[in-house]
Backbone as JSON, one array per atom type, in Angstrom:
{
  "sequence": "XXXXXXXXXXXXXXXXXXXXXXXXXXXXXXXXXXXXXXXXXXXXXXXXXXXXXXXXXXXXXXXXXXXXXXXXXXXXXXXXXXXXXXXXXXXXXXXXXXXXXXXXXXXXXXXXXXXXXXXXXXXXXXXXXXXXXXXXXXXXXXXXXXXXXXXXXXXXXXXXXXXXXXXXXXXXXXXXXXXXXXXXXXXXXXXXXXXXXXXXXXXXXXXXXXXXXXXXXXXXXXXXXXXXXXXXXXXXXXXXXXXXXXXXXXXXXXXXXXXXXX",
  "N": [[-127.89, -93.6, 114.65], [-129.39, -90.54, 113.39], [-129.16, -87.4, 114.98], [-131.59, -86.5, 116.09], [-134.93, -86.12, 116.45], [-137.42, -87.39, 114.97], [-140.44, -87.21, 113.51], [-141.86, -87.74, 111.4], [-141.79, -90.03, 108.97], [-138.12, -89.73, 107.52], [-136.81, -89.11, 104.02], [-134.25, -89.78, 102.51], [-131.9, -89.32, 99.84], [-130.7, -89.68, 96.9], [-129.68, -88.9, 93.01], [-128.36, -90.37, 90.36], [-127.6, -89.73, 87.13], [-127.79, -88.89, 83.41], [-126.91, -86.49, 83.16], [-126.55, -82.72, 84.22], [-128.9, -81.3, 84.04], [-131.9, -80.7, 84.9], [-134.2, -80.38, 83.15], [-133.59, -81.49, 80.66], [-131.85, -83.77, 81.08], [-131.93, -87.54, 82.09], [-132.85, -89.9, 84.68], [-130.66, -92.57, 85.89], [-129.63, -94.26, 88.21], [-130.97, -94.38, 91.4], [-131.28, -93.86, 94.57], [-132.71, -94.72, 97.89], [-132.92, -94.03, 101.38], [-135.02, -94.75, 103.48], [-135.27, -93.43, 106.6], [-137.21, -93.84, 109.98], [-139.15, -92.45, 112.7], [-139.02, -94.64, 114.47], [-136.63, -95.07, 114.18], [-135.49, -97.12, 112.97], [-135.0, -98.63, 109.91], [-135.32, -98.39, 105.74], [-133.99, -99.37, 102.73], [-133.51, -98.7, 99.62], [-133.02, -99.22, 96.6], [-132.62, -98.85, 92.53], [-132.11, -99.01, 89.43], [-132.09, -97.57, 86.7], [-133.57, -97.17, 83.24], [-132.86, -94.86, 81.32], [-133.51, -94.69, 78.36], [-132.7, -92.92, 76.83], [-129.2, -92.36, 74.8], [-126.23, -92.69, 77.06], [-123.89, -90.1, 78.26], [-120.34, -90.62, 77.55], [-119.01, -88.96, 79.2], [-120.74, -88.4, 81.56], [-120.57, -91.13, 82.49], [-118.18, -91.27, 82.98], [-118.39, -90.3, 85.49], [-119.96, -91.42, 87.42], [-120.24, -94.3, 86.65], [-121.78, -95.74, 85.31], [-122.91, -97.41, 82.32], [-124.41, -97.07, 79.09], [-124.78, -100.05, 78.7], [-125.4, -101.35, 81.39], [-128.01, -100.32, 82.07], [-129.56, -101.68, 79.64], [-131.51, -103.19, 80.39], [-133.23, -102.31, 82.43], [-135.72, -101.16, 84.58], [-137.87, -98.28, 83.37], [-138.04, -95.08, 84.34], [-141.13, -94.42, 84.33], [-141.77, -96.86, 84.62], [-141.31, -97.54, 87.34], [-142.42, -95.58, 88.41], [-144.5, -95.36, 90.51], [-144.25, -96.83, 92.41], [-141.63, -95.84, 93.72], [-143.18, -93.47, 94.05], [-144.78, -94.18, 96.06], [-142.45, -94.82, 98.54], [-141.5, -92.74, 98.91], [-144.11, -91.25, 99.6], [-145.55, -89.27, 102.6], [-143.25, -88.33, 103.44], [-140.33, -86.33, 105.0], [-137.66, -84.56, 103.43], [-134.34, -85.13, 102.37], [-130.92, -85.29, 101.72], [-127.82, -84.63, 99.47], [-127.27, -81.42, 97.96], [-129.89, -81.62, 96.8], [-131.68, -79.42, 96.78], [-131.06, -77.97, 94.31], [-130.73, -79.9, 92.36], [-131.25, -82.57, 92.43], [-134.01, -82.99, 93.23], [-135.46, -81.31, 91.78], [-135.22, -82.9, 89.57], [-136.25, -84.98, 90.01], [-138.75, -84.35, 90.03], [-139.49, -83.64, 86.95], [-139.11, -86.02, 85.98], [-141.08, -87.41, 87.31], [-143.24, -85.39, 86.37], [-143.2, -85.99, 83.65], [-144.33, -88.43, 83.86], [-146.9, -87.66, 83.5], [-147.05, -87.32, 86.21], [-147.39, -85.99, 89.42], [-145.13, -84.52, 91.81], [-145.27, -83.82, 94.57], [-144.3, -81.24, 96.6], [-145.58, -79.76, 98.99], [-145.89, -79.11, 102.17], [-143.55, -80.62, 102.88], [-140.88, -81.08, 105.05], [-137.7, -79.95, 104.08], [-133.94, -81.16, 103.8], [-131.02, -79.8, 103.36], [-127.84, -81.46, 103.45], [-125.74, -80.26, 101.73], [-126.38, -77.41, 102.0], [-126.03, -76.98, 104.5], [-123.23, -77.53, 104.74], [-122.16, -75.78, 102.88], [-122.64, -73.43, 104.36], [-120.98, -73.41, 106.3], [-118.51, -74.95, 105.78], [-117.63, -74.18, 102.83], [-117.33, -76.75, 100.65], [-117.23, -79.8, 98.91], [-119.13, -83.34, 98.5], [-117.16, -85.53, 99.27], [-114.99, -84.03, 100.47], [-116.83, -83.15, 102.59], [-117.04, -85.85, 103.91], [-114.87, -86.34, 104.69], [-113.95, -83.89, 106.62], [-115.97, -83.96, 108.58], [-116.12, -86.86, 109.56], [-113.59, -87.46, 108.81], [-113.12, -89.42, 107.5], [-112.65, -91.51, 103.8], [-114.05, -91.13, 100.61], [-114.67, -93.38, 99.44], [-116.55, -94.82, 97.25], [-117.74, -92.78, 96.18], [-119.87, -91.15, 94.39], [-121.33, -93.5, 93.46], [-125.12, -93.74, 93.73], [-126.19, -95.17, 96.25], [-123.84, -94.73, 98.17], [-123.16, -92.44, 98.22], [-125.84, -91.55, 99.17], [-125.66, -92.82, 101.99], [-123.54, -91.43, 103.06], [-123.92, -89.02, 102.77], [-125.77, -89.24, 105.04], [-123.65, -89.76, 106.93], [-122.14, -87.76, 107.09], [-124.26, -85.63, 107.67], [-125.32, -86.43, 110.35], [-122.75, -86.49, 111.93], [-122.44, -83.22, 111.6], [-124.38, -82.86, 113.06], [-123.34, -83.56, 115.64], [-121.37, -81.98, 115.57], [-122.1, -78.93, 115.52], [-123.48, -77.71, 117.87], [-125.54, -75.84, 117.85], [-126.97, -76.08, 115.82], [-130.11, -76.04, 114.75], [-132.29, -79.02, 115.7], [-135.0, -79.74, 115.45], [-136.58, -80.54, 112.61], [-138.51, -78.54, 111.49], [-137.54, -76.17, 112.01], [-134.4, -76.97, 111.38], [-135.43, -76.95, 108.49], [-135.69, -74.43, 107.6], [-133.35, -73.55, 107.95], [-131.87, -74.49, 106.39], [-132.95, -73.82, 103.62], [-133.43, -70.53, 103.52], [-136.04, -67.99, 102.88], [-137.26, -65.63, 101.58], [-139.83, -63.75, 102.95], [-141.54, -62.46, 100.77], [-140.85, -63.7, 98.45], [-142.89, -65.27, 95.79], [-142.63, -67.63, 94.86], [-140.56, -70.53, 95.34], [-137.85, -69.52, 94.25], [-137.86, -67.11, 94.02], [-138.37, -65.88, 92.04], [-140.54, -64.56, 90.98], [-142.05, -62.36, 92.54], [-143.98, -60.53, 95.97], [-145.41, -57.18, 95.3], [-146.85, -54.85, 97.2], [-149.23, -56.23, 97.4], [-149.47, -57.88, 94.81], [-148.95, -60.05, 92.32], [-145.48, -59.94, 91.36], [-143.21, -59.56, 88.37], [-139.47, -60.54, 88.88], [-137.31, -60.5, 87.41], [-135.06, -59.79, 84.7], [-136.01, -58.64, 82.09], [-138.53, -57.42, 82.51], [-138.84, -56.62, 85.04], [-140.02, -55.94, 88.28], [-142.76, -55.51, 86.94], [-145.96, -55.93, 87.35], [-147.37, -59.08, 87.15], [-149.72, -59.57, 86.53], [-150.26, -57.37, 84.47], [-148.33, -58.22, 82.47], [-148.92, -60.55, 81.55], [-151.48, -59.52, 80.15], [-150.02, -57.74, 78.01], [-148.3, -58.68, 77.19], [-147.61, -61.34, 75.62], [-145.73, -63.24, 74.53], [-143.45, -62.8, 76.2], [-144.56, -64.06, 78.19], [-144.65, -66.75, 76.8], [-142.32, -67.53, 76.4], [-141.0, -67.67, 79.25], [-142.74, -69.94, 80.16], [-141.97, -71.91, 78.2], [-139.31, -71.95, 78.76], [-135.8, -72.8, 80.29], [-136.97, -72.77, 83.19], [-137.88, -72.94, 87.04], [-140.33, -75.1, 88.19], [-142.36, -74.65, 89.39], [-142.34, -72.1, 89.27], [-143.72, -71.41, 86.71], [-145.94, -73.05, 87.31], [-147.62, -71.63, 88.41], [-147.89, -69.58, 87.01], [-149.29, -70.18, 84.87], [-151.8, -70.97, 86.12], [-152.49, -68.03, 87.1], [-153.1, -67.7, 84.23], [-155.72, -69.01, 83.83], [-157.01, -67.04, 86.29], [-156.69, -68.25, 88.21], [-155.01, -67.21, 91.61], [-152.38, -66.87, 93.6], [-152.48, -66.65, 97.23], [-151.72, -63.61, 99.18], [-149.23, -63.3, 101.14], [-149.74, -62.55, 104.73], [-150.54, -59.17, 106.27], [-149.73, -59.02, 108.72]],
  "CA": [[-129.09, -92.89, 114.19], [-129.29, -89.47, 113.69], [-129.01, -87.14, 116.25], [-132.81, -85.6, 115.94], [-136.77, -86.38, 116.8], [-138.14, -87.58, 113.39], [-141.72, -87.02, 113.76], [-142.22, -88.81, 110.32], [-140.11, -90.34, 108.11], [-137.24, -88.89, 106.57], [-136.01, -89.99, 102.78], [-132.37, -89.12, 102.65], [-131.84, -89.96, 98.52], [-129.6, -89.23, 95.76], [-129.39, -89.69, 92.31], [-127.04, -90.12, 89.04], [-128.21, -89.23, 85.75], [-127.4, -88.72, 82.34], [-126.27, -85.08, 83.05], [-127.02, -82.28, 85.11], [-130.07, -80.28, 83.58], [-132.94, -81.17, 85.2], [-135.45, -80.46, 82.45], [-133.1, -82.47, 79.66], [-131.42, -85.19, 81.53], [-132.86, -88.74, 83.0], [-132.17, -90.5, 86.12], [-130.12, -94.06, 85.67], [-130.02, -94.44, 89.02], [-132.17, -93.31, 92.26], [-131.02, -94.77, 95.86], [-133.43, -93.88, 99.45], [-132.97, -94.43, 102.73], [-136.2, -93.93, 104.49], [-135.46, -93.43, 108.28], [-138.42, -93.91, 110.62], [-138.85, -92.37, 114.06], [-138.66, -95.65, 115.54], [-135.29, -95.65, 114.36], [-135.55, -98.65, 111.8], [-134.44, -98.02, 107.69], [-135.52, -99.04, 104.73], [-133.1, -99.17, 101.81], [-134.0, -98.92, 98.2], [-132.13, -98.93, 95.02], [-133.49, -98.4, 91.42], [-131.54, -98.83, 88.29], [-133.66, -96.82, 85.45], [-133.22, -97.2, 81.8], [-133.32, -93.57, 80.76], [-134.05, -94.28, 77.27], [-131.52, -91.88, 76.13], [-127.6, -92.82, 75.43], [-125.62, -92.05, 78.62], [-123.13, -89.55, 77.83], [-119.36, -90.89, 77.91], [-118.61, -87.72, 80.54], [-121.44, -89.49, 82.61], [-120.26, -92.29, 83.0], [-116.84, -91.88, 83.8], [-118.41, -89.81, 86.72], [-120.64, -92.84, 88.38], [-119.93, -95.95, 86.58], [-123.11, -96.59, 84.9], [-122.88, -97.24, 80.44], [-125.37, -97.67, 78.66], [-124.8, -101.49, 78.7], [-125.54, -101.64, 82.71], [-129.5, -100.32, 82.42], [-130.0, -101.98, 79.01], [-132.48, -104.27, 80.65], [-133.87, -101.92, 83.84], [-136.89, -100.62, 83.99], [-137.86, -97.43, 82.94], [-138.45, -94.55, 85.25], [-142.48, -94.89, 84.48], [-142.47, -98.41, 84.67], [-141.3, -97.47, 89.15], [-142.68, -94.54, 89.51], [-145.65, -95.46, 91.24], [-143.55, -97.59, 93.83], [-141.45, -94.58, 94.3], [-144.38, -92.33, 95.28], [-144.69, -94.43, 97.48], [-141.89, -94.98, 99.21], [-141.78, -90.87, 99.54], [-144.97, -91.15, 100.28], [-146.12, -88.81, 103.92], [-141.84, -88.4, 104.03], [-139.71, -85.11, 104.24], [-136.57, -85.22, 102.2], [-132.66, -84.74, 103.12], [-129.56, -85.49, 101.01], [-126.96, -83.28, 99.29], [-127.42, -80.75, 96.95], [-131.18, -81.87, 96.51], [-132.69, -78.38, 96.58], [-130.41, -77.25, 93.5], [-130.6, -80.89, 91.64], [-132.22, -84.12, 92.95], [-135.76, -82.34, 93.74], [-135.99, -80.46, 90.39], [-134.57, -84.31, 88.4], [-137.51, -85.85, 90.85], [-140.01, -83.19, 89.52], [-139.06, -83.45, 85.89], [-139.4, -87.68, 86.19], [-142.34, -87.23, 87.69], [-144.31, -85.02, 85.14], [-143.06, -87.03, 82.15], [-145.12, -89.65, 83.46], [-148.05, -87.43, 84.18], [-147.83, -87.58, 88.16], [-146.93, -84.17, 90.29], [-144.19, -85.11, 92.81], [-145.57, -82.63, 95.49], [-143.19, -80.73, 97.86], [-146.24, -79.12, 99.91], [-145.87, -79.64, 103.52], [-142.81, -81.37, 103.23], [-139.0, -80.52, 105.34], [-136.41, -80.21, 103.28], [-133.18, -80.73, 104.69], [-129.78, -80.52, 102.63], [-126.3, -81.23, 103.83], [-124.81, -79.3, 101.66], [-126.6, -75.86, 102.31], [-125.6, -76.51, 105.94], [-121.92, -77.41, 104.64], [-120.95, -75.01, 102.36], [-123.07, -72.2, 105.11], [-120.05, -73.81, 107.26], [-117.26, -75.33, 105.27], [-117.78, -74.55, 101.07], [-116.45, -77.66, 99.45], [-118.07, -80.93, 97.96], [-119.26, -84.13, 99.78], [-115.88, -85.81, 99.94], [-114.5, -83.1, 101.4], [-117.38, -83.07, 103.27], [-116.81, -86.73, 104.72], [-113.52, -85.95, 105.58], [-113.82, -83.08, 107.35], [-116.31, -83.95, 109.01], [-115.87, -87.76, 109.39], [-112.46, -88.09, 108.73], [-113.49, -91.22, 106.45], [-112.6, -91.53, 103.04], [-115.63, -91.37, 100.16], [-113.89, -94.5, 98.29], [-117.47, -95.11, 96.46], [-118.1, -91.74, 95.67], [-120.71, -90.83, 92.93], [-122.35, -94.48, 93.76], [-126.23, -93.87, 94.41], [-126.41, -95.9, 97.4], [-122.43, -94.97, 98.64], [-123.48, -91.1, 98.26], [-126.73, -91.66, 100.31], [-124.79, -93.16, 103.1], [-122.2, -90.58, 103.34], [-124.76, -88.11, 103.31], [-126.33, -89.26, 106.81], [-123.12, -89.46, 107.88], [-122.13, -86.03, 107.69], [-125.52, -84.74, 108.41], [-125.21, -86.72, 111.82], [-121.63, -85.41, 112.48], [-122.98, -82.09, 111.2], [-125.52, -81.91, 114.46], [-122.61, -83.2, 116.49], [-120.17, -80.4, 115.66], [-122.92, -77.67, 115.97], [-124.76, -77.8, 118.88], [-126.4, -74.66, 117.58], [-127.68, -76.3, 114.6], [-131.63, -76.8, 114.96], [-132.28, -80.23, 115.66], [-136.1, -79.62, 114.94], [-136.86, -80.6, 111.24], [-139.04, -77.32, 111.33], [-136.41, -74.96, 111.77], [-133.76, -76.71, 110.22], [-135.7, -77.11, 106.94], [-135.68, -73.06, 107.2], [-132.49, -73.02, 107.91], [-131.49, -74.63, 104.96], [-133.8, -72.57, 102.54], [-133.78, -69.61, 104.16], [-136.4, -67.47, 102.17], [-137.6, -64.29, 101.89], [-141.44, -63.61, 102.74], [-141.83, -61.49, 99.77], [-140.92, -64.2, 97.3], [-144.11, -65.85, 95.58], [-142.05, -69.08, 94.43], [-139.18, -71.15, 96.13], [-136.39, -69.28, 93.86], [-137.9, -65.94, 93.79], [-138.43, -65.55, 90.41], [-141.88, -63.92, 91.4], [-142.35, -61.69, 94.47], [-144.91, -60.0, 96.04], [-145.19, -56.49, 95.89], [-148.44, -54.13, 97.11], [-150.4, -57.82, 97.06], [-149.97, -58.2, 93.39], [-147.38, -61.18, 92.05], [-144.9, -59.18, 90.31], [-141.99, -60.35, 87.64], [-138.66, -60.41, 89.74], [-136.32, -60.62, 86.68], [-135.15, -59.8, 83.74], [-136.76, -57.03, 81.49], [-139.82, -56.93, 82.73], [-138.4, -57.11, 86.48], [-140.85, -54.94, 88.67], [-143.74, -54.65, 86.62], [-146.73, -57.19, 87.88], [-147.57, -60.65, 86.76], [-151.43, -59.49, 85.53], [-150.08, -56.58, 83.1], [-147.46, -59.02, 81.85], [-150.32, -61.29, 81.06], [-152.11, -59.04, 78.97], [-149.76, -57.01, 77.27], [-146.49, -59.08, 76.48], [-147.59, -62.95, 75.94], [-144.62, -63.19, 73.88], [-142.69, -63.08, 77.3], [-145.2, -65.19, 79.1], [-145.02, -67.88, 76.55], [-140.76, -67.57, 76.77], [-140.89, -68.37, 80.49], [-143.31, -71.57, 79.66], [-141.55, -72.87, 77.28], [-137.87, -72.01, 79.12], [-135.49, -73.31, 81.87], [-137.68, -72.14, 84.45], [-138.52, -73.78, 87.76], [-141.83, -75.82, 88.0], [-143.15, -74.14, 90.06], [-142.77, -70.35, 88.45], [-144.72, -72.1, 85.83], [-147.68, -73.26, 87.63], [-148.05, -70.09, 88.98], [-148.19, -68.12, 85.42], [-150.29, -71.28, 84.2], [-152.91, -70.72, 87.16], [-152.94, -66.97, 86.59], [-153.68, -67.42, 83.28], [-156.7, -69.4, 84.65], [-157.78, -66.46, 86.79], [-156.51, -68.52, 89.85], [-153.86, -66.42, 91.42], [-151.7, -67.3, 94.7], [-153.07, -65.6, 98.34], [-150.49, -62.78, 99.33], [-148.73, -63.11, 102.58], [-150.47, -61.48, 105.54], [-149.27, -57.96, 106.66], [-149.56, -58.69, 110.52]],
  "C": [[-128.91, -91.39, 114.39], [-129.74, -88.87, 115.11], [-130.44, -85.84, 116.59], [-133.66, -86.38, 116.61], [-137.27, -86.1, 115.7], [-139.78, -87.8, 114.29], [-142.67, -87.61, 112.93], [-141.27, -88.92, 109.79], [-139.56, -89.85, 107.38], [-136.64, -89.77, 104.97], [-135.04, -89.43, 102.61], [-132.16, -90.04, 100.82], [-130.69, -89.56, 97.72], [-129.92, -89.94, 94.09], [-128.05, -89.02, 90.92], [-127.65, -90.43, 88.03], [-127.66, -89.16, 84.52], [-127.05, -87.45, 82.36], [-126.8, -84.37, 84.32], [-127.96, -81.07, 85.13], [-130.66, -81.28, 84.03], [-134.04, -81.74, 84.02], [-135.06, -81.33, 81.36], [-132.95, -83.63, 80.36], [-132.18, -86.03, 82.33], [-131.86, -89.23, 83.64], [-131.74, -91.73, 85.66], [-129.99, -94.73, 86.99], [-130.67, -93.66, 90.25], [-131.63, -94.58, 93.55], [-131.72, -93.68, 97.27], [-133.23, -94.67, 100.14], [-134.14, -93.58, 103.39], [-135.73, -94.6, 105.76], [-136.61, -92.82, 108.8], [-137.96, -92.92, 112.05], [-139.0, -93.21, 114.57], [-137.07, -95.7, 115.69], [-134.87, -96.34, 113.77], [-135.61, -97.65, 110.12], [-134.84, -98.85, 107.08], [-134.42, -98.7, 103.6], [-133.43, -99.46, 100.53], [-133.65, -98.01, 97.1], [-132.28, -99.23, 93.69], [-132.32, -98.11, 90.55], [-132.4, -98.79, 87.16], [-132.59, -96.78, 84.02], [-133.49, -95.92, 81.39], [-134.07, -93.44, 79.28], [-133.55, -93.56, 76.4], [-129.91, -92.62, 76.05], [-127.05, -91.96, 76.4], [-124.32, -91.29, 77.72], [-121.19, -90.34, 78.31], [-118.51, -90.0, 79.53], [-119.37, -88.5, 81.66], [-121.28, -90.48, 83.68], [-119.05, -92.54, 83.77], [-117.14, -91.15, 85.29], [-119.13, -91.17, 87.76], [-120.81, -94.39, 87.24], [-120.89, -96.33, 85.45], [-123.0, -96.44, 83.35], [-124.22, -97.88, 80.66], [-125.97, -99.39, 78.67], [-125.7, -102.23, 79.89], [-127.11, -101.22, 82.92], [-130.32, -100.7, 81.01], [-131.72, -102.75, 79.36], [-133.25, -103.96, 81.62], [-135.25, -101.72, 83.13], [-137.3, -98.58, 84.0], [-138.49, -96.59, 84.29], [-140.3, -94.66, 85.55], [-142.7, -95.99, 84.96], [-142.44, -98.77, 86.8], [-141.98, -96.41, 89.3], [-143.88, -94.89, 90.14], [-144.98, -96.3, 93.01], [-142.72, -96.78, 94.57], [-141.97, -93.59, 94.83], [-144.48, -92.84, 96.05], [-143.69, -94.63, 98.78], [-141.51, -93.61, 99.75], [-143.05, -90.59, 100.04], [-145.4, -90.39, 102.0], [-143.99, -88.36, 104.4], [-141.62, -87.09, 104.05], [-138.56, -85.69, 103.48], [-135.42, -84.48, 102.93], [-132.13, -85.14, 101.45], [-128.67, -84.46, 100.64], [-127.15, -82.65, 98.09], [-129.02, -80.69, 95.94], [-131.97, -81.07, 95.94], [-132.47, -78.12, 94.99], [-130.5, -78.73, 91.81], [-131.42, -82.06, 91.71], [-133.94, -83.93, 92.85], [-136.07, -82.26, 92.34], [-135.93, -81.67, 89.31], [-136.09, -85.1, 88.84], [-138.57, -85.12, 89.93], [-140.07, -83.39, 87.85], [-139.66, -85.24, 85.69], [-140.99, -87.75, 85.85], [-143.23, -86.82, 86.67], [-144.07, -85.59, 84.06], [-143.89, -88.31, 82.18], [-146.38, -89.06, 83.64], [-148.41, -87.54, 85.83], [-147.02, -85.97, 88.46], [-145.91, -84.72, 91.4], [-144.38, -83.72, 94.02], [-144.88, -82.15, 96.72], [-144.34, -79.61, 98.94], [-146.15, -80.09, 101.14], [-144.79, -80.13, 103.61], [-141.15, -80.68, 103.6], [-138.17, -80.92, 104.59], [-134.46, -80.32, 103.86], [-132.14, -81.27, 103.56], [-128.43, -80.13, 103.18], [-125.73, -80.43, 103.51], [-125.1, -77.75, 101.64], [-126.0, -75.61, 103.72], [-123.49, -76.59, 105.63], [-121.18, -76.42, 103.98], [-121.5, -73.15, 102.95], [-121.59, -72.49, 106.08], [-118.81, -74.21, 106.61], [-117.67, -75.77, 103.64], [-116.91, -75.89, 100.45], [-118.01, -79.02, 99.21], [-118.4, -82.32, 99.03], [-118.37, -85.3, 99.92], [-115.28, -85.33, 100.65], [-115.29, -83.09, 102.66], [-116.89, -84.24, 104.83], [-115.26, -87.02, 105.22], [-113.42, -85.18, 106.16], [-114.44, -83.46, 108.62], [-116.56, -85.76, 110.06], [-114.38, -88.36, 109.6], [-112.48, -89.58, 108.12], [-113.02, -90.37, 105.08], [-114.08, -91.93, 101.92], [-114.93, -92.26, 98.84], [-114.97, -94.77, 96.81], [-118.34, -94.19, 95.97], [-118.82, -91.93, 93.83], [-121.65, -92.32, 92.07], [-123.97, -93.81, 94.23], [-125.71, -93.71, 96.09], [-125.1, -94.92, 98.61], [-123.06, -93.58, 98.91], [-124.66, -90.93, 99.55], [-126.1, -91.94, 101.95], [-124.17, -92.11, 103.62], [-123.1, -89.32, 103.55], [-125.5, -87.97, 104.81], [-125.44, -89.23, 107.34], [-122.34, -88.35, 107.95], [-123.1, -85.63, 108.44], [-125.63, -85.22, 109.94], [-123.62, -85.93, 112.06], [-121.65, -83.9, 112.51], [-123.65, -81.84, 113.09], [-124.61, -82.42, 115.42], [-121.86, -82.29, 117.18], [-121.06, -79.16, 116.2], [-123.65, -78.07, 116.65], [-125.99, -77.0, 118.69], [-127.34, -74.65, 116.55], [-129.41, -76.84, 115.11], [-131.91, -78.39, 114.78], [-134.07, -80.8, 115.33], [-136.25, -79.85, 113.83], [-137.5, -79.29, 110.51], [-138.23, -76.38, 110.97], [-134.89, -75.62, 111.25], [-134.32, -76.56, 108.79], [-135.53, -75.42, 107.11], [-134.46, -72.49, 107.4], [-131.19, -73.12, 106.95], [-132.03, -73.86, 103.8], [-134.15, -71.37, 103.43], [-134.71, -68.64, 103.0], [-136.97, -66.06, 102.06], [-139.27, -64.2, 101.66], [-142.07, -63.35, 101.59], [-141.92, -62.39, 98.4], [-142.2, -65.15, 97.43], [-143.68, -67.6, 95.62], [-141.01, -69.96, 95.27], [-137.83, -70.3, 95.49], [-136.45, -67.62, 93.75], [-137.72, -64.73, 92.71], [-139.7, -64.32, 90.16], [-141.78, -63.26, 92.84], [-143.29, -60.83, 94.77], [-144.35, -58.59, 96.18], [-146.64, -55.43, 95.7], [-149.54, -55.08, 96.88], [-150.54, -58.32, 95.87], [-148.28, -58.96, 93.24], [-146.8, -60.46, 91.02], [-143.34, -60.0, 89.83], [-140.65, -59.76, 88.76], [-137.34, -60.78, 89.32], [-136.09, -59.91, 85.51], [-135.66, -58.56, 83.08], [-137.83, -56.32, 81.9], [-140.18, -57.1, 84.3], [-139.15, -55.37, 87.26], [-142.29, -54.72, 88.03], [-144.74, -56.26, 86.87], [-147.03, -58.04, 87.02], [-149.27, -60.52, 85.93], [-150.7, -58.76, 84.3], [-148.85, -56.96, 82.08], [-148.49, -59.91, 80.71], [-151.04, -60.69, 79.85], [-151.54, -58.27, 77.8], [-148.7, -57.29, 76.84], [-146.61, -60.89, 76.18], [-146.83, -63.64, 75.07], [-143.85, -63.78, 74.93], [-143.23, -63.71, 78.33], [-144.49, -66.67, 78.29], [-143.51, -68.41, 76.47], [-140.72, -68.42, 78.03], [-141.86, -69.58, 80.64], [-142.6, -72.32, 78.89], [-139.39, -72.84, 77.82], [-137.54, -73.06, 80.15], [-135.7, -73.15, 83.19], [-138.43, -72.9, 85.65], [-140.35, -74.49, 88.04], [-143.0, -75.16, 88.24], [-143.71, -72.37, 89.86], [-143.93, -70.53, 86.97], [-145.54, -72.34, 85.5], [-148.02, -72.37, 87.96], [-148.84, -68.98, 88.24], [-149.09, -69.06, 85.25], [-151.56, -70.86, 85.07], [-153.36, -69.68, 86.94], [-153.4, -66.79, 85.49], [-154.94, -67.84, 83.31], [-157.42, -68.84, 84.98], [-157.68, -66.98, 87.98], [-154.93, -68.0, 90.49], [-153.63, -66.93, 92.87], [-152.62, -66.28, 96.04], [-152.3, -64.58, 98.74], [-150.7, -62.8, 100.73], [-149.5, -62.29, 103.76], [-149.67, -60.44, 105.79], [-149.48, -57.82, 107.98], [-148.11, -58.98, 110.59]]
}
């Protein structure tokens, strides 16, 4: 068992998809391990019919043709059993922040549900591995392991291999926060200033200002009124979910709180 004080349960997940755009590609499969703080796991594995043909590239990466989820069920037809099993959890695995989360999020609103990351620790292997040793999570489980990742780019096989770095991980570093609190911040380390998780938006003088691009520096209201050309760009782009709801809300008239200045 890991080498922490789970305080609630952790979902350690992974999945493999029809590609690796969030906002295009669907999940084919989805594998969690919820660990409890008693100490006791649950294991649960989900073969999803995307609905789409699987790309030949795809497949030769994790196994899965079209043939193999002819007959699953469709990501709608679980997601409700999946909220729950994330249900009150934080989240782990590898590369999650950058992929898994944003594929989860994307799922999610296609069926009409919100997959909500408020309140919840995020913890990903590989921000702590490649803050410590840049490579991939074979490399990973050999370095750190000295195991071989024979079932690599399996769901399930990936999940696995992920706890067991992340436990050898808090072996090797003693220095690594063993708190869920402060590692989740020490995996996303962020900057106060940004409004969003990617810092697409940031505060500046209490007003949410653009933090890209052409119109990088000039605030998020006089964007609003005088360019909705380039509002309705970043709605309708590859833009995280959450920079999204943000502009969506403001357009509303409901605008974020700005950071305190104690």
């Amino acid at each position: 068992m890991l080498n922490w004080k789970l305080d609630r349960p952790l979902a350690v997940f992974d999945i493999e998809a029809t590609g690796s755009v969030p906002r295009a590609d669907r999940i084919v499969e989805l594998a969690i391990v919820r660990l409890m703080p008693d100490k006791t796991r649950s294991t649960h594995v989900f073969r999803v019919n995307p609905q789409v043909p699987i790309p030949p590239e795809a497949t030769q990466i994790h196994g899965i043709s079209d043939r193999d989820v002819a007959g699953c069920p469709t990501f709608a037809q679980i997601a409700d059993e999946v909220m729950r099993i994330f249900e009150g959890c934080d989240l782990a695995g590898y590369n999650i922040i950058r992929y898994d989360i944003p594929m989860l999020e994307e799922e999610f609103a296609r069926c009409g549900r919100r997959f909500d990351l408020e309140g919840r620790r995020i913890i990903d292997a590989q921000r702590i591995f490649h803050r410590r040793e840049p490579r991939d999570l074979t490399a990973a489980l050999a370095f750190y392991c000295n195991e071989l990742h024979v079932d690599a780019h399996g769901a399930e096989a990936d999940v696995l291999a992920t706890i067991r770095v992340l436990e050898a991980q808090l072996q090797r570093y003693p220095d690594l926060p063993r708190d869920l609190t402060k590692l989740d911040e020490y995996c996303n380390p962020r900057d106060p200033s940004w409004v969003d998780r990617a810092g697409r938006l940031k505060w500046v003088n209490g007003q949410v200002t653009i933090n890209f691009g052409k119109k990088r520096g000039t605030p998020l209201a006089e964007v609003l009124e005088n360019d909705p050309g380039f509002v309705k760009w970043i709605l309708k782009g590859d833009f995280p979910r959450d920079v999204k709801e943000i502009i969506r809300a403001a357009l509303e008239g409901r605008w974020p709180t700005p950071p305190s200045s104690d």
